[in-house]
C-alpha positions in Angstrom: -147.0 95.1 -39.5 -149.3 92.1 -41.5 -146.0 90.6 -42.2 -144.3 90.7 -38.4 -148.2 89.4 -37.0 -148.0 86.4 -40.3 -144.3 85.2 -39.3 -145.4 85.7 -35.1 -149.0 83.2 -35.4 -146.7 80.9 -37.7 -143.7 80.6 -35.4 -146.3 80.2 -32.7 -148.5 77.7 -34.3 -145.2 75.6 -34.7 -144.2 76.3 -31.1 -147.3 75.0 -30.2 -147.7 71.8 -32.0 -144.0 71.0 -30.3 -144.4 71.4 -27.3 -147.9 71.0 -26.7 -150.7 73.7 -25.7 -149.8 74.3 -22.2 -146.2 74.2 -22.0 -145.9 75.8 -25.4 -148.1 79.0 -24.0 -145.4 79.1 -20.7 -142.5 79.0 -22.8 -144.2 81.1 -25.6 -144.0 84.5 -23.5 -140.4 84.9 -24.6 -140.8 84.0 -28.0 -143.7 87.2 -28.3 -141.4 89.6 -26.7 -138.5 89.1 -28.9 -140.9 89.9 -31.9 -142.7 93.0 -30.1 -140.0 94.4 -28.7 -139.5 98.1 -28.7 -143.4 98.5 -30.9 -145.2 100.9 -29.5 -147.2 100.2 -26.4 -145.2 97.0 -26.4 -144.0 96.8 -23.1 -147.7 97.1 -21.4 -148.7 94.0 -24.1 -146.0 91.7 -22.8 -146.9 92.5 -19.1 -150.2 91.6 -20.1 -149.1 88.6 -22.2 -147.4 87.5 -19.3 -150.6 87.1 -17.5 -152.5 84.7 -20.6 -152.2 81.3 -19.5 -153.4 80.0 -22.7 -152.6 79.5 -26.6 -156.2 80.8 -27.9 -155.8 83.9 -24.9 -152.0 84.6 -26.5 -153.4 84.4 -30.4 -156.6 86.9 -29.7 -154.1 89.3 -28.0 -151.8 89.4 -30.2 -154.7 89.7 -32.7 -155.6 92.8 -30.5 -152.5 93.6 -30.6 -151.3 94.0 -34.3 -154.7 95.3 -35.5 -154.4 98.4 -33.1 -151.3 99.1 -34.2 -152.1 98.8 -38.0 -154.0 101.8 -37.2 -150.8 103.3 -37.7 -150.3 102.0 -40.9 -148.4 99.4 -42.7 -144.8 100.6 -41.4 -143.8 99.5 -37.9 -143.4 102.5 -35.3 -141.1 102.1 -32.6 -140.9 103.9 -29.5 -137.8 105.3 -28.1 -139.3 105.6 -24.3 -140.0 101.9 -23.9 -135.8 101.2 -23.5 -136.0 103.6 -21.2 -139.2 102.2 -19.1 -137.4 98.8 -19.1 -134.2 100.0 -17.7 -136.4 101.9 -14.8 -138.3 98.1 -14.1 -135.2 96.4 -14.1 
């Protein structure tokens, strides 16, 4: 999980300094899903991400983010039901 949430903030941190704070937090949003996609409760976190206008809001939720699911431990843990709650949404 440390190492997924390390390679995110870096990607991000570049992303940032590229494009600049406020564009780069728009065009962010995609970037976060690609690496979240199919964690558990990830679906509800990019709905919410989607809603963060700002770099520092995107950084402390994803900060959120990872640290609740290190609860789980170091190993990532997918879930099978979020495919299937995107395909409903779609």
């Amino acid at each position: 999980m440390e190492e997924i949430r390390h390679v995110l903030l870096a990607h991000l941190d570049d992303h940032y300094r590229f494009y600049g704070m406020d564009a780069g937090a728009r065009i962010a949003r995609k970037h976060i899903a690609w690496y979240t996609k199919g964690l558990v409760g990830s679906a509800a976190f990019r709905r919410g991400m989607n809603q963060l206008n700002t770099a520092v809001e995107q950084v402390a939720a994803i900060d959120r983010y990872f640290g609740e699911l290190s609860g789980n431990g170091a190993r990532l843990v997918y879930d099978d039901n979020e495919n299937a709650e995107e395909a409903l949404a779609a």
